[in-house]
Residue frames relative to the residue before (quaternion, step in Angstrom):
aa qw qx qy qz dx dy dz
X 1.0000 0.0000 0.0000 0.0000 0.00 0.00 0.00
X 0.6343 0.6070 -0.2601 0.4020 3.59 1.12 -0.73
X 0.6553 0.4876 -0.2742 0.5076 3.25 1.25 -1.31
X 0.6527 0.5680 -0.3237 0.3828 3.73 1.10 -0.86
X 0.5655 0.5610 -0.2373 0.5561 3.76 1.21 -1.33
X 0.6516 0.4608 -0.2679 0.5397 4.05 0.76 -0.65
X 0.6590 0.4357 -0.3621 0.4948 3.71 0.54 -1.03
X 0.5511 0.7480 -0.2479 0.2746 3.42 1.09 -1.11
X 0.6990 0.4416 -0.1063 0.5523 3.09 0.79 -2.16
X 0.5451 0.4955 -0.4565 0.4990 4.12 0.72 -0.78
X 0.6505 0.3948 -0.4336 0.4827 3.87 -0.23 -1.22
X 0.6797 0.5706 -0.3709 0.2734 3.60 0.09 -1.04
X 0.7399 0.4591 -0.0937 0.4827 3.15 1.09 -1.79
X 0.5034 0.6087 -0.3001 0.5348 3.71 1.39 -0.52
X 0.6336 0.3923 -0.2931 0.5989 3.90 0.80 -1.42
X 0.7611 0.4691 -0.3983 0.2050 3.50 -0.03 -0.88
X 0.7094 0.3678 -0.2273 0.5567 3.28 1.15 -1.58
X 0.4087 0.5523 -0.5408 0.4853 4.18 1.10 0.98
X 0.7183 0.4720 -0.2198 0.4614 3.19 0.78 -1.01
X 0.5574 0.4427 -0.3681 0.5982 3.90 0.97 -0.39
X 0.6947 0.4491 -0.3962 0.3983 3.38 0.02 -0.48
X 0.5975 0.5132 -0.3401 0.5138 3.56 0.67 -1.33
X 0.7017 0.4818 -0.3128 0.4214 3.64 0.40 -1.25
X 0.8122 0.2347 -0.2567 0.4683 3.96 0.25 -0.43
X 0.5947 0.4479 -0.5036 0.4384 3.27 1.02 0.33
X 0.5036 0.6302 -0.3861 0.4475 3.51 1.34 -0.28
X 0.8037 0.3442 -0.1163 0.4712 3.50 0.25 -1.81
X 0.7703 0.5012 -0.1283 0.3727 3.69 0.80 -0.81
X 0.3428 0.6450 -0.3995 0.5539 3.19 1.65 0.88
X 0.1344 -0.7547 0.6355 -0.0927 4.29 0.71 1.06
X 0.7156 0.3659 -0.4130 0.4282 4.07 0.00 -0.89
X 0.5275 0.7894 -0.1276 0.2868 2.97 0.88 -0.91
X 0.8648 0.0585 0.1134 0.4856 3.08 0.66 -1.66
X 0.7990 0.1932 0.0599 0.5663 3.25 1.32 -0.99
X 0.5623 -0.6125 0.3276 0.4487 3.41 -0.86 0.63
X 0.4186 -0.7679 0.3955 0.2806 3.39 -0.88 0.21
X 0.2944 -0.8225 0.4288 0.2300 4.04 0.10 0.73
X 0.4993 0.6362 -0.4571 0.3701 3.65 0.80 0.05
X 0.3556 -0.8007 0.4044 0.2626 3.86 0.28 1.31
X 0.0757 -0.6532 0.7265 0.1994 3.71 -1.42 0.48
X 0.5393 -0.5038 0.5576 0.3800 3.46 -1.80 0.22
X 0.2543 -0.7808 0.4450 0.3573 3.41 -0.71 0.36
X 0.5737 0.4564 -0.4338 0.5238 3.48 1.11 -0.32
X 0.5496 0.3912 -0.5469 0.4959 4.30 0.41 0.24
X 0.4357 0.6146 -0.4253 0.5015 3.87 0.49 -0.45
X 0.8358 0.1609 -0.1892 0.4895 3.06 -0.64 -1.68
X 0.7212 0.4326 -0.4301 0.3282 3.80 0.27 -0.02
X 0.5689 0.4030 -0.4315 0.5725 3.38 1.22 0.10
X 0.6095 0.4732 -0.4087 0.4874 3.70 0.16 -0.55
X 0.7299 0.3611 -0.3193 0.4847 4.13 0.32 -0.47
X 0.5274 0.6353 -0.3732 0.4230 3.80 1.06 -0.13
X 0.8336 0.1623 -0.2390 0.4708 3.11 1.27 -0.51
X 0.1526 0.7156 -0.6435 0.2247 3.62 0.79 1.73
X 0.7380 0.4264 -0.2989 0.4292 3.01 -0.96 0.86
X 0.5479 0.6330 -0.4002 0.3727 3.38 1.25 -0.06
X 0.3170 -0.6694 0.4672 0.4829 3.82 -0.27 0.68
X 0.6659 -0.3604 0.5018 0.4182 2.66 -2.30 -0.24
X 0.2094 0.7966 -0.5646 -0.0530 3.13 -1.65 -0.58
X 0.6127 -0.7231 0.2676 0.1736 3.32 -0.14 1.42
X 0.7682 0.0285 -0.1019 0.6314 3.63 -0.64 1.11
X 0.8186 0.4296 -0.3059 0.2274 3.91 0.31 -0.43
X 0.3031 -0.8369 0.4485 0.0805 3.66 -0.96 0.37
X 0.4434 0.6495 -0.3258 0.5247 3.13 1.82 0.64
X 0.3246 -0.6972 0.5625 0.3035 3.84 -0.48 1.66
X 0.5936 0.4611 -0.4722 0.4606 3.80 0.23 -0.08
X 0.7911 0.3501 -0.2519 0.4337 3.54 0.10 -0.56
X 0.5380 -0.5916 0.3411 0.4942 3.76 1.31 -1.03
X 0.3016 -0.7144 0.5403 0.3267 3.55 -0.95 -0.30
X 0.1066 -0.7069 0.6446 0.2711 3.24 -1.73 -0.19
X 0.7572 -0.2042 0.2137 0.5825 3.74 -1.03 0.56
X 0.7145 0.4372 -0.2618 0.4794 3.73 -0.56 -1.03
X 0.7374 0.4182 -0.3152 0.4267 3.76 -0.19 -2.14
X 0.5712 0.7259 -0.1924 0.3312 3.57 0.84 -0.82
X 0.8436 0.2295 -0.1243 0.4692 3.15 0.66 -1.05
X 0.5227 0.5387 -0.2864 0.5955 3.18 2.10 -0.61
X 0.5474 0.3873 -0.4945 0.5530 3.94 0.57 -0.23
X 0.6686 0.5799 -0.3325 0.3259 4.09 -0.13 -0.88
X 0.7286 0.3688 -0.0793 0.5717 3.37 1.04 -1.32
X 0.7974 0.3532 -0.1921 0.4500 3.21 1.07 -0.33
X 0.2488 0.5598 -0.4699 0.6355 3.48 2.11 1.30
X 0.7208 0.3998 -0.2505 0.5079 3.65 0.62 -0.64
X 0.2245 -0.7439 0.4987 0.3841 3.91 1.24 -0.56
X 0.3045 0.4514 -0.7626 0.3492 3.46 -0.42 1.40
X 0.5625 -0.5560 0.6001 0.1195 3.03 -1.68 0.96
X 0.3788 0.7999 -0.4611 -0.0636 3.58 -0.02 -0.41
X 0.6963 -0.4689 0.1809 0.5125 4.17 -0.62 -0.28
X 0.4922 -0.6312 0.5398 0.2606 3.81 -0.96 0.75
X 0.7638 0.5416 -0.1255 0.3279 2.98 0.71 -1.00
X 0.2656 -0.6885 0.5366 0.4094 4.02 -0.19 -0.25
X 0.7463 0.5528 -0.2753 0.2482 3.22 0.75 -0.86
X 0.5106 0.6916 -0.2412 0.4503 2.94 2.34 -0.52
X 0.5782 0.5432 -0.3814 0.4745 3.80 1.78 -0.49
X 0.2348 0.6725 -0.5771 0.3995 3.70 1.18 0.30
X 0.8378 0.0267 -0.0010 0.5454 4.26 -0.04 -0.58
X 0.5993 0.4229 -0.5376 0.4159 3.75 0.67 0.04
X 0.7739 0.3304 -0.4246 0.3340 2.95 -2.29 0.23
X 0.3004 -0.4542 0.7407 0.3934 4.09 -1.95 -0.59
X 0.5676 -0.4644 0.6499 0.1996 2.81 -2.10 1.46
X 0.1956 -0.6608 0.7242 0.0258 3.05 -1.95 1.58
X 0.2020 -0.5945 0.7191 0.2978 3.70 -0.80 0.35
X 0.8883 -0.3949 0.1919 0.1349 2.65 -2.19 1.55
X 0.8051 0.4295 -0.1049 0.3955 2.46 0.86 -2.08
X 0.6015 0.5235 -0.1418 0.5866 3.76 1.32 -0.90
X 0.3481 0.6780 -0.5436 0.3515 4.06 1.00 0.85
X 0.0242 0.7454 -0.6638 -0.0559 3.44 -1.47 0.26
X 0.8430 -0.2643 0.3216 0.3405 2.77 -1.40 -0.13
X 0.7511 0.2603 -0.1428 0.5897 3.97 -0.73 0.66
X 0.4976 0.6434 -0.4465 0.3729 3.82 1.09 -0.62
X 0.2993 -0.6301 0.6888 0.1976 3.99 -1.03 0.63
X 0.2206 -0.4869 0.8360 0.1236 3.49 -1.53 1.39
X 0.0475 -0.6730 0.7378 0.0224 2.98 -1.95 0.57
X 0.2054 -0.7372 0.6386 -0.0811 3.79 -0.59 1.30
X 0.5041 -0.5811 0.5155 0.3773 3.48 -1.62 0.47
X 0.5471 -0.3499 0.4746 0.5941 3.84 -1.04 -0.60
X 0.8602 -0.1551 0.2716 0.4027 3.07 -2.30 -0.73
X 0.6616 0.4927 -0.2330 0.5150 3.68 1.04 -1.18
X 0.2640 -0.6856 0.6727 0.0876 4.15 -0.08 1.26
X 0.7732 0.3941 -0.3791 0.3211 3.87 0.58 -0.83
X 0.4478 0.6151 -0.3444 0.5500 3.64 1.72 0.12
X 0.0117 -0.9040 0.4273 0.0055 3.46 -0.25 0.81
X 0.2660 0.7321 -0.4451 0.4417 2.75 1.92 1.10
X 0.7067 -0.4660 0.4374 0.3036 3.37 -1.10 0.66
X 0.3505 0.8205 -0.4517 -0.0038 4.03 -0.46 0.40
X 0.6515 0.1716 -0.2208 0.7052 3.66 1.39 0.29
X 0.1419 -0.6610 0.7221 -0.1470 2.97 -1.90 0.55
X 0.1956 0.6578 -0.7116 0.1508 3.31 -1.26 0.87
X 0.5803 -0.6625 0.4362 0.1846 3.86 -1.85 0.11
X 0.2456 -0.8031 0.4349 0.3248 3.37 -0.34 0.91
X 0.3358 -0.7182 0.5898 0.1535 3.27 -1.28 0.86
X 0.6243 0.5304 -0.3175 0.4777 3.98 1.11 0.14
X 0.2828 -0.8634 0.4056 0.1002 3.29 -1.47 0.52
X 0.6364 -0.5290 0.0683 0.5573 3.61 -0.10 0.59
X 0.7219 0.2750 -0.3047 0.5571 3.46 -1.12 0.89
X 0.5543 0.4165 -0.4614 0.5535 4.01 0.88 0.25
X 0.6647 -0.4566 0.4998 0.3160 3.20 -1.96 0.47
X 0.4451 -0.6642 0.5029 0.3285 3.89 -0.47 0.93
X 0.1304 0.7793 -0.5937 0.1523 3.48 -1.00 0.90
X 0.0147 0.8817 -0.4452 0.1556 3.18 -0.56 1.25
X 0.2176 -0.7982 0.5485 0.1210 3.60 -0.40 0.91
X 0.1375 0.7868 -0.5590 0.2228 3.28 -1.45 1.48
X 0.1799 -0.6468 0.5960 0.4405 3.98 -0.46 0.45
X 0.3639 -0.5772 0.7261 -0.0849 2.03 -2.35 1.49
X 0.5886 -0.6230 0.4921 0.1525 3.41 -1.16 1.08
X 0.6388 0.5816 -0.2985 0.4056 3.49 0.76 -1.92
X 0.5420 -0.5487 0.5944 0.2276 3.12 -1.68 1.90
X 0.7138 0.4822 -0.4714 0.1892 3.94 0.14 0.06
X 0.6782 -0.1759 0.0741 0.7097 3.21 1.93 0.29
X 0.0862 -0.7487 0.6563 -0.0357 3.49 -0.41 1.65
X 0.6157 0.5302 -0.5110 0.2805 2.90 -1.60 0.54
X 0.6675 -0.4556 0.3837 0.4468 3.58 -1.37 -0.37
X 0.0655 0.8572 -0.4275 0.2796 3.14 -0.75 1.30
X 0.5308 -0.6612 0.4433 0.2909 3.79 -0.72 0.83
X 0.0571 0.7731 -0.6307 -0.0354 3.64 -0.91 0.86
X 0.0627 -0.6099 0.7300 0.3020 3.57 -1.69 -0.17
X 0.5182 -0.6947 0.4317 0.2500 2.85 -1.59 1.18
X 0.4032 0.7304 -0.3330 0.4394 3.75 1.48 0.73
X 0.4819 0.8287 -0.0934 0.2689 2.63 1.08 -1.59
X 0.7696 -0.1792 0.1185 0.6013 3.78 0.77 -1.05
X 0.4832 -0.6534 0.4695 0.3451 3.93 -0.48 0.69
X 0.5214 0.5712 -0.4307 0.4651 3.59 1.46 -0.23
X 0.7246 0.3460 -0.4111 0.4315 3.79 0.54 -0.03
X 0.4789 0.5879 -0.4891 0.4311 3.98 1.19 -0.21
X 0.7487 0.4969 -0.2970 0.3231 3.32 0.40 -1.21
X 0.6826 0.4203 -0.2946 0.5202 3.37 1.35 -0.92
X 0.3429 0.8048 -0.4283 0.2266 3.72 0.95 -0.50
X 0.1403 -0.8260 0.5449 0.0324 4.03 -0.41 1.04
X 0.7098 -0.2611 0.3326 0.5634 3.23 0.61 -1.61
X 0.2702 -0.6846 0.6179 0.2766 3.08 -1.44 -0.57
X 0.3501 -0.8044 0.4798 0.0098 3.40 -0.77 0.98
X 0.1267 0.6812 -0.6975 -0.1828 4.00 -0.69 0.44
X 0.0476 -0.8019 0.5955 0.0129 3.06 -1.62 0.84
X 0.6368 0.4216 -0.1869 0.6180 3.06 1.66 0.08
X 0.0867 -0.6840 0.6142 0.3839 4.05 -0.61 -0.05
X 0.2505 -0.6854 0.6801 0.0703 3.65 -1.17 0.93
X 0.1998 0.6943 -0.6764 -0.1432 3.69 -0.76 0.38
């Protein structure tokens, strides 16, 4: 009966501390879901984020030594400041609070489709560096054979970013 009451309490304690885990990896995911309240300078931002113009691209990675891509980029930037935020572009599909256009700032995440506009899945991403009532600029590595790498954009600039244009995201408070 002992050995049974013991096997017992383990399963129990096994489900339970399964269930804690599931449960804060679920709820405890802030970049993710909600803005984050942990203040950044915005001029440190934009001065770390412009230190690395000129870094090539480079697929899947987020290492200035190795290169960036859209995503590695914005997660290396935000994550000089230690905010956690998504790696992924495709992950800005449900993270952050929707910013109208006009109401961007600084530290705010643009979020565009990929090359395919008719895919309306998240696939690039970069940071705006402009405040309301300024022309929307935003720095991000860029694939495009006319100059890869990290680099200054306006979101004016080329009808190739309207069309791809999703949202804007805050995931960070920047003052």
């Amino acid at each position: 009966m002992e050995f049974r009451t013991y096997n017992l309490f383990k399963l129990m304690r096994k489900q339970f501390l399964i269930f804690l885990l599931s449960f804060f990896s679920i709820t405890n995911v802030p970049a993710q879901t909600n803005e984050i309240n942990f203040p950044i300078s915005a001029d440190s931002l934009v001065a770390f984020a412009k230190q690395q113009i000129g870094t090539k691209y480079c697929y899947a990675n987020c290492n200035p030594k190795k290169g960036f891509d859209c995503s590695g980029f914005v997660y290396y930037v935000f994550g000089h400041f230690n905010l956690k935020v998504p790696r992924a572009s495709m992950d800005y599909e449900k993270a952050g609070k929707i910013i109208h256009p006009d109401s961007c700032r600084i530290g705010d995440v643009i979020v565009f489709t990929g090359t395919n506009a008719k895919n309306r899945k998240p696939g690039h991403v970069g940071i705006i560096l402009s405040n309301p009532g300024e022309e929307i600029k935003f720095i991000h590595s860029s694939s495009s054979k006319k100059g890869s790498g990290v680099k200054i954009s306006t979101y004016k600039e080329s009808p190739y970013y309207k069309v791809r244009f999703i949202k804007i995201v805050r995931i960070a408070s920047v003052i």
